[in-house]
C-alpha positions in Angstrom: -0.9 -36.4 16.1 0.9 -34.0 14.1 3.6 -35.1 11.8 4.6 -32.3 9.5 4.8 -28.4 10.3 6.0 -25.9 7.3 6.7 -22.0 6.9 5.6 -20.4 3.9 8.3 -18.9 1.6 6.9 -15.6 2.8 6.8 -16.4 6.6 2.7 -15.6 6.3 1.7 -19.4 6.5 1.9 -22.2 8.8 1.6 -25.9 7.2 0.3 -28.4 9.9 -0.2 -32.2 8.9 -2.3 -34.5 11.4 -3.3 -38.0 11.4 -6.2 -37.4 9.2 -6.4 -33.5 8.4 -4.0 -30.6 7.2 -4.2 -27.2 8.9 -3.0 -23.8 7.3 -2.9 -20.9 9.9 -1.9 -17.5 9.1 1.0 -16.9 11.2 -1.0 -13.3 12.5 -3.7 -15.5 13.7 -6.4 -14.3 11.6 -7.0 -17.1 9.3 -6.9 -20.8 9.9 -8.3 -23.5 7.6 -8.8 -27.4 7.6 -7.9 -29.5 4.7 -9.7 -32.9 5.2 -8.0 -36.1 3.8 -9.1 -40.0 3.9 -6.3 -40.9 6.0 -2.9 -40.0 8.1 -0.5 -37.0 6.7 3.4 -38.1 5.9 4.3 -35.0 4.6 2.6 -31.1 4.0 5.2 -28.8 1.9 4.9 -25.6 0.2 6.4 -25.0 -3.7 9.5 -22.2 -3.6 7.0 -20.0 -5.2 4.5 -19.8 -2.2 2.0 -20.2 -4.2 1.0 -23.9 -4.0 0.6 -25.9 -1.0 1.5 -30.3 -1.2 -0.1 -32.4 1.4 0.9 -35.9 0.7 -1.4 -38.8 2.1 -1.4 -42.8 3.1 -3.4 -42.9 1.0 -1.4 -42.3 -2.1 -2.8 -39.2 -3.2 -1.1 -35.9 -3.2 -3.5 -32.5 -3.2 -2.3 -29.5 -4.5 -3.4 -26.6 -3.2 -3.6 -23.2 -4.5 -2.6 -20.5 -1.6 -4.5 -17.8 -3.0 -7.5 -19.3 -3.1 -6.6 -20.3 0.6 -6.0 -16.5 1.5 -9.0 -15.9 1.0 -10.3 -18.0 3.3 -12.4 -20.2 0.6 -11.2 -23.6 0.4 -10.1 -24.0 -3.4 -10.0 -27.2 -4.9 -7.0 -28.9 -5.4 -5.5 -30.9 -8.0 -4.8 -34.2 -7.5 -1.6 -36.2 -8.8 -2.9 -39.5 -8.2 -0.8 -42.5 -7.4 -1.6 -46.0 -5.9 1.2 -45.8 -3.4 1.9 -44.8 -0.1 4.1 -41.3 0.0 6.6 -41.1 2.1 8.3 -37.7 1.2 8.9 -35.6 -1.5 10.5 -32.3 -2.9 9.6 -29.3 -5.4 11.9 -28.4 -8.1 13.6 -24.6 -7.5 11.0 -23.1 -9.7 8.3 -25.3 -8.1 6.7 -26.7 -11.6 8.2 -30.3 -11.1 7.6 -32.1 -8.1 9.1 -35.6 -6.6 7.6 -38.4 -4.6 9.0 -41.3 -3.0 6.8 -44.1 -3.2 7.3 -47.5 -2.5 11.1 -47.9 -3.3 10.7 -45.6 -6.5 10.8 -41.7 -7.3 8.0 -40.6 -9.4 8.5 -37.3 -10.7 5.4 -35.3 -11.6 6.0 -31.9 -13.9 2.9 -29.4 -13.6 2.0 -27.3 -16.3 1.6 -23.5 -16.0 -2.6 -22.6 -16.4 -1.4 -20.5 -19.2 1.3 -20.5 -22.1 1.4 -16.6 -22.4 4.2 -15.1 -19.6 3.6 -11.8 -21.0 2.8 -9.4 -23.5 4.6 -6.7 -25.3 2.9 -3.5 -26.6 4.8 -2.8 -29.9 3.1 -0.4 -32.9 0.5 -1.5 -34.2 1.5 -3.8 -37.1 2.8 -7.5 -38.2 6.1 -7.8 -36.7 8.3 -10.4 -36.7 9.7 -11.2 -32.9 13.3 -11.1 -33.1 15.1 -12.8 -30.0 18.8 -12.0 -28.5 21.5 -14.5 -29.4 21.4 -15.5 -25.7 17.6 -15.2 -25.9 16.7 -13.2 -23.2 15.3 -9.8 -24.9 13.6 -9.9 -28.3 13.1 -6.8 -30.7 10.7 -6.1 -33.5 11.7 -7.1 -37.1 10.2 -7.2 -40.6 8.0 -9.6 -41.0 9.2 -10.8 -44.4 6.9 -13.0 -45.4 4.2 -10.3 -45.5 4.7 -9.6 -48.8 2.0 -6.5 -49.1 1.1 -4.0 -46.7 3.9 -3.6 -44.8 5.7 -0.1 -44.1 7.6 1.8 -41.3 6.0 2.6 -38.6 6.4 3.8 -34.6 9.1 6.7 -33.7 9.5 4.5 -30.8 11.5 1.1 -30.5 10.5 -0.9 -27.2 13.0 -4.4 -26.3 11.4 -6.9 -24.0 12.6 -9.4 -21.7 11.4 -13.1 -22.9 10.8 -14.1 -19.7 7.8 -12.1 -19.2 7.2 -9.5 -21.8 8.7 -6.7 -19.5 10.7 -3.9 -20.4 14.9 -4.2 -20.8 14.8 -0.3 -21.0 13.1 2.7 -21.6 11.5 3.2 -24.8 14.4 4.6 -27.8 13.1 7.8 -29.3 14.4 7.1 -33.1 15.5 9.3 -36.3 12.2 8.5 -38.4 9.8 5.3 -38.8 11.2 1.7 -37.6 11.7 -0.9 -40.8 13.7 -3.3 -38.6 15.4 -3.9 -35.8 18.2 -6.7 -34.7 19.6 -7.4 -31.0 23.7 -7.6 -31.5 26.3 -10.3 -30.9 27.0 -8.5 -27.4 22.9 -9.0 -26.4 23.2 -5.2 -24.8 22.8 -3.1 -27.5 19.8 -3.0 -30.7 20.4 -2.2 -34.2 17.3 -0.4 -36.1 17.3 1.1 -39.6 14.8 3.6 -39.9 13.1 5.8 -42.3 12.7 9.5 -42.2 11.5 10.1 -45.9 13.6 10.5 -48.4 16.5 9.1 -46.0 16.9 6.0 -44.1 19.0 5.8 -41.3 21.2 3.1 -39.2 21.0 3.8 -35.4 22.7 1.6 -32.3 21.5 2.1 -29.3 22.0 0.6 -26.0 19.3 -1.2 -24.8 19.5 -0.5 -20.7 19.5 3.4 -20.8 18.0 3.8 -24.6 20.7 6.1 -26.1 22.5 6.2 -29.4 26.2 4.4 -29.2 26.8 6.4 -31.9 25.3 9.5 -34.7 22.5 8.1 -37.0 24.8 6.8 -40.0 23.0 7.7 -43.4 22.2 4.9 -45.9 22.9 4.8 -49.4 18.8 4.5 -50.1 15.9 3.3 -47.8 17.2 0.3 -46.0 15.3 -3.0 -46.3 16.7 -5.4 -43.5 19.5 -5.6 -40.8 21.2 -8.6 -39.1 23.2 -8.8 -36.7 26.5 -11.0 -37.6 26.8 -13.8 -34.8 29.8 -13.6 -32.4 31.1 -10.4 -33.8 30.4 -7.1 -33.6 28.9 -6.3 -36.6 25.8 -5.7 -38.7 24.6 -6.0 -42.1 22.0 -3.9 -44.1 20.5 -4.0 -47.4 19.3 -1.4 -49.1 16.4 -0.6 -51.8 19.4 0.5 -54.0 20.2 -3.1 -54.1 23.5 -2.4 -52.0 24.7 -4.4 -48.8 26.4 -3.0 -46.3 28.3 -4.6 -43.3 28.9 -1.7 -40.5 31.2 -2.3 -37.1 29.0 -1.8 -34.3 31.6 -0.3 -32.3 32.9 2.6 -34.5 29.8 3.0 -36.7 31.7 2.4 -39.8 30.7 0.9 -43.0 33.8 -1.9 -43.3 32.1 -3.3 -46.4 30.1 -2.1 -49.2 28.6 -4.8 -52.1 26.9 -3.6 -55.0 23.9 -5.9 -56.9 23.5 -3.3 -60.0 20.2 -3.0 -61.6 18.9 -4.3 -58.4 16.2 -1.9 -56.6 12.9 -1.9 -55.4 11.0 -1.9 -52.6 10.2 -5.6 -51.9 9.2 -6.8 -48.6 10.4 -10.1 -49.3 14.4 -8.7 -49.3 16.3 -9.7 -46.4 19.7 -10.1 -45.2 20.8 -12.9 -42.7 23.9 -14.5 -41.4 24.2 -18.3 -41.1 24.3 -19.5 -37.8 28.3 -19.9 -37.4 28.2 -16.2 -38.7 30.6 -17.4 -41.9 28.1 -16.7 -44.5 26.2 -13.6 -45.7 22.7 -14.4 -47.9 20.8 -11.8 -49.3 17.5 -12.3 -51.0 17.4 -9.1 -53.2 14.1 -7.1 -54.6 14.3 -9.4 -58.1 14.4 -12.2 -56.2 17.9 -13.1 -56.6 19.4 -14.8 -54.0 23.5 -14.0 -53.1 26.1 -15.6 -51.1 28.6 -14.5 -49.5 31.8 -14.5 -47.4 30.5 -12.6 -44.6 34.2 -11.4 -43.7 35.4 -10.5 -47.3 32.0 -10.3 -48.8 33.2 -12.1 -51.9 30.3 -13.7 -53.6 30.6 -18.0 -53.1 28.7 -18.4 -56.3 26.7 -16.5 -59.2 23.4 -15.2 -57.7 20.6 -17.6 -58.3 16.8 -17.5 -58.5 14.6 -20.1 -56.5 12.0 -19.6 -58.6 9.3 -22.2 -60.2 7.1 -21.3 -62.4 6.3 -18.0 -61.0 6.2 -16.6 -57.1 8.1 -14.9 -54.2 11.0 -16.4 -52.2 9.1 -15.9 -49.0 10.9 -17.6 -46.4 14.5 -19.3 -46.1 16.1 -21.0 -43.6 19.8 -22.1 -42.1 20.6 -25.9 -41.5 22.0 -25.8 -37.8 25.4 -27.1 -39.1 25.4 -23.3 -41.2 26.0 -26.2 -44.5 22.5 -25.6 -46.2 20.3 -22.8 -47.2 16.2 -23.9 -47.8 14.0 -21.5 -49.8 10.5 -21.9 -50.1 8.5 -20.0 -53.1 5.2 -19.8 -53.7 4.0 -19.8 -56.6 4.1 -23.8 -57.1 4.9 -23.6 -53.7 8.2 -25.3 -53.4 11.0 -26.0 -51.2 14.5 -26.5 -52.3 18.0 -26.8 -50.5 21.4 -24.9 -51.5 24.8 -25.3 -51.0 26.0 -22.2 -49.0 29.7 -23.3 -50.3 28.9 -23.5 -53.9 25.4 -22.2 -54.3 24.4 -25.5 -56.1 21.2 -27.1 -55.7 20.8 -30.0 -53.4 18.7 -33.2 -53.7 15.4 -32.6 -55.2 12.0 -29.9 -54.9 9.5 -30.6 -52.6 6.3 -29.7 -53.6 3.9 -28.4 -50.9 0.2 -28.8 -52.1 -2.6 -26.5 -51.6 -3.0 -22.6 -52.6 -0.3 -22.0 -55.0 0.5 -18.7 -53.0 -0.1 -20.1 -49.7 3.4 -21.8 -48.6 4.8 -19.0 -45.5 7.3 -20.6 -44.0 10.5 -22.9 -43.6 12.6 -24.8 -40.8 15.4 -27.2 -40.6 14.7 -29.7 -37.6 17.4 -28.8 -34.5 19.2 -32.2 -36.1 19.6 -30.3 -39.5 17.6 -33.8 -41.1 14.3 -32.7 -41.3 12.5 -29.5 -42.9 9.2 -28.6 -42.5 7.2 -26.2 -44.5 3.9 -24.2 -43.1 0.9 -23.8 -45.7 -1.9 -20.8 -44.9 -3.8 -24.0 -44.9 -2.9 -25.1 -41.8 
């Protein structure tokens, strides 16, 4: 008795259930294969993917079986979602990773995890990059990775954008003017910002990510640049230099619009960044002596004196944004301690919180997606 047929996604594979067995056939007649079960088929489907095929049983189990091991031939062996109930029907999700049964007057829904986190890989220059994603977060660039606070240098006359989703190219590979420092995606998540250095000079390049060419010449920096961001919801990007100047550029005309002096600031420190708050309102540097500056990121007025998160001795090695753009968190090393500012007044908020373990160990900082939590991450796991 059969009580379920299905096609394949594909239109290779037939799907027969019977009163005790399911049958898959190749629909050129080449390969057909029984799948034995304790008792009477309600229902055999196959995910939207094509790659898995459900039986579902009387006897309240459902197999799940992997079509390429069927296409083979070789009877694979299937995992089992099991459930004291009787099936009567269910459904895949669109992507096919999340799968509903009815079962005795209820939906259960069953979510199936993918045999591997990794979707993909990107082949960037050899080095310690940090992945920086889109604003929409479909492509991610290479960035400084701040937090190494020794060792790192530009490198690669090549910059290479991938696609989250799977590690797969968003263009061709952009032939730059010198060695990438940094890259940022911008506001419009179609075009890339890198600074690059071609000794003595560093350069500011935008390029557009689906056919890899320059929006506009290579605009020469003051001194070798030390970090770009890209300003949220507007079309502009900031740079800081080794000279201790930051520089906010429009991204359409390739124009420095502002220019912000630090004076008797300069060095070469890893550590120095530039980043916009999430609402794209405020500008923070953390500059090569450590000083940390904020400012109005349209006017770039300074909001308060610049400040030094500093105890007892130490880097500022990674800060963060509160989600609400209301709090900037630095955590030094040193004593290894985290500490919340005011990105109105620049004032210090609550109390330190000490992070035990290798005084020079504490890497990074997050607000929770609340803005109530932070967490800090120690080299010590």
């Amino acid at each position: 008795l059969h009580r379920s047929l299905e096609v394949s996604p594909d239109g290779r594979w037939l799907a027969v259930g019977g009163s005790a067995d399911a049958a898959l056939l190749s629909v050129d007649g080449k390969t057909s294969l029984v799948l034995p079960h304790l008792n009477h088929l309600h229902r055999t489907m196959f995910a939207p993917h094509g790659q898995t095929l459900a039986t579902l049983g009387f006897e309240g189990i459902v197999r799940l079986f992997p079509i390429l091991d069927l296409s083979t031939a070789k009877l694979g062996t299937p995992a089992i979602v099991p459930q004291q109930n009787t099936f009567a029907d269910g459904r895949f999700s669109r992507e096919g990773h999340v799968l509903a049964i009815v079962a005795n007057n209820q939906i259960v829904i069953w979510e199936r995890k993918p045999a591997s986190p990794i979707v993909g890989q990107v082949a960037w220059e050899q080095s310690i990059w940090r992945p920086r994603p889109s604003f929409d977060g479909q492509l991610v660039t290479p960035g400084v990775y701040h937090e190494y606070y020794t060792g790192f240098g530009p490198r690669g006359t090549e910059l290479k954008v991938a696609r989250m989703r799977d590690g797969s190219a968003a263009g061709p590979p952009i032939a730059l003017t010198g060695l990438l420092l940094d890259s940022c995606i911008c506001s419009d998540n179609a075009s890339v910002a890198a600074v690059t250095v071609d000794q003595p000079h560093g350069w500011l390049t935008l390029y557009d990510i689906a056919t890899g060419t320059a929006k506009w010449p290579a605009l020469a920096l003051p001194a070798l640049p030390l970090s770009v961001a890209a300003q949220p919801g507007r079309p502009q990007v900031a740079v800081l230099c080794e000279n201790g100047d930051l520089l906010v550029v429009d991204t359409t005309r390739g124009v420095i619009e502002l220019r912000q002096a630090h004076p008797g600031v300069s060095g070469a420190a890893t550590i120095a960044r530039v980043a916009y708050s999430p609402d794209g309102a405020t500008l923070v540097a953390v500059l090569p002596n450590q000083h940390v500056a904020i400012r109005d990121a349209q006017t770039g007025e300074p909001r308060c004196a610049t400040f030094t998160p500093q105890v007892h001795s130490g880097w500022t090695r990674s800060i963060a944004f509160s989600p609400d753009s209301r709090w900037l968190a630095t955590a030094v090393t040193g004593k290894n301690m985290a500490q919340v500012w005011s990105l109105a007044t620049g004032e210090k908020v609550g109390v330190g919180m000490s992070h035990p373990g290798d005084e020079f160990g504490l890497w990074a900082i997050k607000f929770s997606p609340d803005g109530k939590l932070l967490a800090t991450g120690h080299k010590d796991g």
